[in-house]
C-alpha positions as CSV (number, residue, x, y, z in Angstrom):
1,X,4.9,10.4,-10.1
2,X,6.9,7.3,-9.2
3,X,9.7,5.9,-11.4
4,X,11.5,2.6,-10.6
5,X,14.0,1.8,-13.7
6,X,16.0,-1.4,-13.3
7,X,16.6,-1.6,-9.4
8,X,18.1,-4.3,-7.4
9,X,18.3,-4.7,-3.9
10,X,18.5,-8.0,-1.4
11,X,19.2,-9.1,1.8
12,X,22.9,-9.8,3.3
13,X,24.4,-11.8,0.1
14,X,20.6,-12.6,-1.3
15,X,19.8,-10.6,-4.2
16,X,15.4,-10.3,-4.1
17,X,15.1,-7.3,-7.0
18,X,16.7,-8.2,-10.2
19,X,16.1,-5.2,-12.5
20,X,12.8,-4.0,-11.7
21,X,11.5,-1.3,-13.9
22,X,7.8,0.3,-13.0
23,X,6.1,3.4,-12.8
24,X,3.1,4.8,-11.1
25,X,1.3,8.3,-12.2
26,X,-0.9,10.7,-10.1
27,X,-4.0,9.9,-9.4
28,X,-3.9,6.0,-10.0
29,X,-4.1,2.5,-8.4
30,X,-1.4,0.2,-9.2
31,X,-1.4,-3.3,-8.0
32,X,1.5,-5.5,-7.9
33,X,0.7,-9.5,-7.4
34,X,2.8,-12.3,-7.3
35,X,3.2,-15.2,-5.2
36,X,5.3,-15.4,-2.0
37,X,8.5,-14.0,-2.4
38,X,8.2,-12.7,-5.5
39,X,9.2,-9.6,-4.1
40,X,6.4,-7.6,-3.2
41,X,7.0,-6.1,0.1
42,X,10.6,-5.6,-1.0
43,X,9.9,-3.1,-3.8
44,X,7.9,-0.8,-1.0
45,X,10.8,-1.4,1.5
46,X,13.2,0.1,-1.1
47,X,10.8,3.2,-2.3
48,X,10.9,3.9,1.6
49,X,14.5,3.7,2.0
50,X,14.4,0.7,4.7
51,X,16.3,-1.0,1.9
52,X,18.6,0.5,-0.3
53,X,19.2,-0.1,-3.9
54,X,22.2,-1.7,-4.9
55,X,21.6,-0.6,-8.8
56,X,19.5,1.5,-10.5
57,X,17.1,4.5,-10.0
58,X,14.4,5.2,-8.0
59,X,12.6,8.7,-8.4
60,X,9.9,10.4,-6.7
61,X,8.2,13.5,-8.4
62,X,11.1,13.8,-9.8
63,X,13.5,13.6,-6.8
64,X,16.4,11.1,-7.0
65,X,15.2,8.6,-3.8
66,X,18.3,6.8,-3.9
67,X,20.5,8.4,-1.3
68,X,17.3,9.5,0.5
69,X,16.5,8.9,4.7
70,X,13.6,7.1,5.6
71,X,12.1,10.3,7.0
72,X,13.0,12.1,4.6
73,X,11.1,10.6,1.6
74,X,8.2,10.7,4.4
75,X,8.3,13.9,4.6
76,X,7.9,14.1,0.3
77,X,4.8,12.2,1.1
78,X,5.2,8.3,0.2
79,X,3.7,6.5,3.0
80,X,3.3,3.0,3.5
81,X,0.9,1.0,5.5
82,X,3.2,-2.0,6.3
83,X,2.3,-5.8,6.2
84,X,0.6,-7.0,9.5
85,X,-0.4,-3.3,10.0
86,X,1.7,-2.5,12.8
87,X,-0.4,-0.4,15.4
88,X,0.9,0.9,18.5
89,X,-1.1,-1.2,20.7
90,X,-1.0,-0.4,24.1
91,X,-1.7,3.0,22.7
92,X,-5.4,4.5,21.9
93,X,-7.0,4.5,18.0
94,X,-6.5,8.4,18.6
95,X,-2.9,8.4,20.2
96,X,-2.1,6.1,16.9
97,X,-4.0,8.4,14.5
98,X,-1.9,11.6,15.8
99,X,1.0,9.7,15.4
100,X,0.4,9.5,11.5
101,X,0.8,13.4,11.7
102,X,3.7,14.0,13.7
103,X,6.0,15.7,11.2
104,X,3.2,17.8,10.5
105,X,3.2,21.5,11.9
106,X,0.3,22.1,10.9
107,X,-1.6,21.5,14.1
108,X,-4.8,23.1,13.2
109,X,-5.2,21.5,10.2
110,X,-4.2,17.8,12.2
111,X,-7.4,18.5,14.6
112,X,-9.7,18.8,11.2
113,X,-8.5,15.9,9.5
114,X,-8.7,13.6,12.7
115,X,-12.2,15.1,12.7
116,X,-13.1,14.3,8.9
117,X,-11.4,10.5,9.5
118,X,-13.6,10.0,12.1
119,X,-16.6,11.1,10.1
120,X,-15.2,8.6,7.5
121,X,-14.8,6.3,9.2
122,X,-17.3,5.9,12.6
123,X,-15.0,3.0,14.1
124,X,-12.0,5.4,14.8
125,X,-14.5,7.4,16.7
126,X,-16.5,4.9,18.5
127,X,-13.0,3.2,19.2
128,X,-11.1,6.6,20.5
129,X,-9.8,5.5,23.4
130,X,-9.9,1.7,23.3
131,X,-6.3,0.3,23.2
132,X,-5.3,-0.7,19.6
133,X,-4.1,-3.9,20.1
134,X,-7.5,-5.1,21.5
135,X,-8.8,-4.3,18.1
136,X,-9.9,-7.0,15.7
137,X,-7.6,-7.3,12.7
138,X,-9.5,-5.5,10.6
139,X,-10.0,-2.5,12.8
140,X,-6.5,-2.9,12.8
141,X,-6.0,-2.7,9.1
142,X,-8.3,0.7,9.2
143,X,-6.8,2.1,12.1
144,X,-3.3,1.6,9.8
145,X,-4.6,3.2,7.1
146,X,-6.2,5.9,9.0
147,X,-2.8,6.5,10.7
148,X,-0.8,6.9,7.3
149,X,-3.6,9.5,5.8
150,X,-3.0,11.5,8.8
151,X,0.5,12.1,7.3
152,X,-1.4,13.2,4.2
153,X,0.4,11.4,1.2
154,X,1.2,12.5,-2.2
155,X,1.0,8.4,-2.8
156,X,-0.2,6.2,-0.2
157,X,1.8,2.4,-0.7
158,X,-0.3,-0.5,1.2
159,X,1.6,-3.9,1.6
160,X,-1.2,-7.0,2.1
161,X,-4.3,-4.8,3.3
162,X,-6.3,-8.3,3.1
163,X,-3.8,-10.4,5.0
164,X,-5.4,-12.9,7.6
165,X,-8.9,-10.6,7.6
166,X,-12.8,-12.5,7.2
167,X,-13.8,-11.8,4.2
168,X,-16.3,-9.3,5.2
169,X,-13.5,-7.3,6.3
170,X,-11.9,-7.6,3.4
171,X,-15.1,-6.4,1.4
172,X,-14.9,-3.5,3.8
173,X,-11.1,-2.6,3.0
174,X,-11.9,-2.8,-0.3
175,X,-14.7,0.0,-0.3
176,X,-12.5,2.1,1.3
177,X,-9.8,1.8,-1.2
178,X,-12.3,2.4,-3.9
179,X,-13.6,5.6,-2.1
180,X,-9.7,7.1,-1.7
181,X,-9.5,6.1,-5.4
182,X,-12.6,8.2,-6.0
183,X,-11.3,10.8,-4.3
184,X,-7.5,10.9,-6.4
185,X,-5.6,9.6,-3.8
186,X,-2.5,7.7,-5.7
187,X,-2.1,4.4,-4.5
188,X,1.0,1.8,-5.1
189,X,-1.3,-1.7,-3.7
190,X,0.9,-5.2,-3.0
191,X,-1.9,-7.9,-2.5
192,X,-1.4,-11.9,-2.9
193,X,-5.5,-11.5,-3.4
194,X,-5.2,-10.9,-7.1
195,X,-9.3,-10.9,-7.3
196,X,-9.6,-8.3,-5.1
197,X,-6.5,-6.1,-6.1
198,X,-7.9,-6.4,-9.9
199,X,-10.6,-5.2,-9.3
200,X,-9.7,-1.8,-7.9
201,X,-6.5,-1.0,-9.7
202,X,-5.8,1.1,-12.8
203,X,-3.0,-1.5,-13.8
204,X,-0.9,-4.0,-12.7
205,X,2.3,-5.5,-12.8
206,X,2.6,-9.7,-12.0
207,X,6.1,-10.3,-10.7
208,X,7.9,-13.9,-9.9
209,X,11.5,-14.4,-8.5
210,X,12.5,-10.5,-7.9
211,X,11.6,-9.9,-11.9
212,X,8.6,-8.3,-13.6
213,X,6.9,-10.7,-15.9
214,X,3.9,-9.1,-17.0
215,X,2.3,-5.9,-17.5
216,X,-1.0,-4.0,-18.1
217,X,-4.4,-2.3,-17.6
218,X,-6.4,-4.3,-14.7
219,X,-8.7,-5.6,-17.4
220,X,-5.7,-6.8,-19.6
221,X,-4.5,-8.8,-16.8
222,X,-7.6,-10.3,-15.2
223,X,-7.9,-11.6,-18.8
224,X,-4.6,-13.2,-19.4
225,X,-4.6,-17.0,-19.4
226,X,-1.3,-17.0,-17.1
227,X,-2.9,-14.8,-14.9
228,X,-5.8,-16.5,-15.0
229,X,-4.1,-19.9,-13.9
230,X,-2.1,-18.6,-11.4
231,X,-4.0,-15.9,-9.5
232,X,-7.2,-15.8,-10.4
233,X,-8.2,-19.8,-10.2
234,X,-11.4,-21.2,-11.4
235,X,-14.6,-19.5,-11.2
236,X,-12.9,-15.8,-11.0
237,X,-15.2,-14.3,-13.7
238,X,-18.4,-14.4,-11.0
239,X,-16.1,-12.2,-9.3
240,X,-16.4,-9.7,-12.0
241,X,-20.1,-10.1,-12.7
């Protein structure tokens, strides 16, 4: 569904991607982990054409990305729920939700899935009108995710879902991932909490300094030693258990 073969891209004179190869196929979760700039949020940046590729090719359902407008490869359906999850906040949960679908024209269709989000997910309902930025941050992080399945992706890219949240939030964002994954939603994850990323993806890909180090199944990688000692940390098989 998605193809990345040897891309590079940076910032100004700094090069971040240095020949990153990866691939994601309908109807999985696939996590990429790695420590602070590694390169994480860069990879979705380029998919999303916020950053263009300076080599290589970047494919979507077959579609050459490369050249491609930010709305455009929108409109393909690759949406990203960005880093820090960037509500509208003096706006309401529902003015932010029908934003998710405003290239839609569909408007029928719109008023049925904001219904069936709600049902979902009883926050965005209880929450309708309430400004978003007096949200916590992990109504936040729902509200985000809410917003970018109004816009109905073919694969749905999430950059740090767990960032800053209490862990019972994070539990929570965690189910809801599971349930979209249960439902075939594809799903391109960045996370710095390996534990938690593992655990839901199909596979994985461990990156350091702008280059892919590692790849394979979930279970391949929660069982690597390297892994192990660099994301996981003592005491991560409890996790599993």
């Amino acid at each position: 569904m998605l193809t990345l073969k040897s891309v590079q891209a940076g910032y100004g004179r700094l090069p971040v991607l240095k020949g990153v190869s990866l691939h994601v196929r309908q109807g999985e979760v696939v996590t990429l982990i790695g420590g602070n700039g590694a390169g994480k949020s860069t990879i979705l940046r380029t998919i999303c054409g916020l950053l263009r590729a300076r080599k290589g090719v970047l494919e979507f359902a077959g579609q050459d990305l490369t050249l491609l407008t930010t709305e455009r490869i929108v409109a393909l359906g690759l949406v990203l729920v960005p880093e820090g999850r960037r509500v509208f906040r003096t706006l309401s949960v529902t003015a932010n939700l029908e934003l998710g679908a405003y290239a839609r024209p569909d408007k029928i269709q719109v008023r049925r899935d904001l219904e069936e989000l709600r049902r979902r997910f009883p926050m965005l309902k209880d929450r309708a009108r309430q400004a978003a930025g007096t949200l916590s941050g992990g109504e936040q992080q729902i509200l985000a995710m809410g917003r970018a399945l109004m816009a109905r992706p073919r694969l749905l890219m999430l950059d740090e879902p767990s960032m800053g949240l209490a862990p019972r939030m994070v539990t929570q964002i965690y189910e809801i991932l599971a349930e979209l994954k249960k439902n075939g939603t594809t799903i391109l994850l960045v996370e710095q909490n390996a534990r938690a990323a593992l655990k839901v993806a199909d596979r994985g890909y461990v990156l350091e300094t702008g280059r892919i180090i590692l790849d394979g199944t979930a279970a391949e990688l929660r069982e690597d030693p390297e892994v192990q000692r660099a994301y996981l940390g003592k005491g991560y098989r409890e996790v599993w258990e």
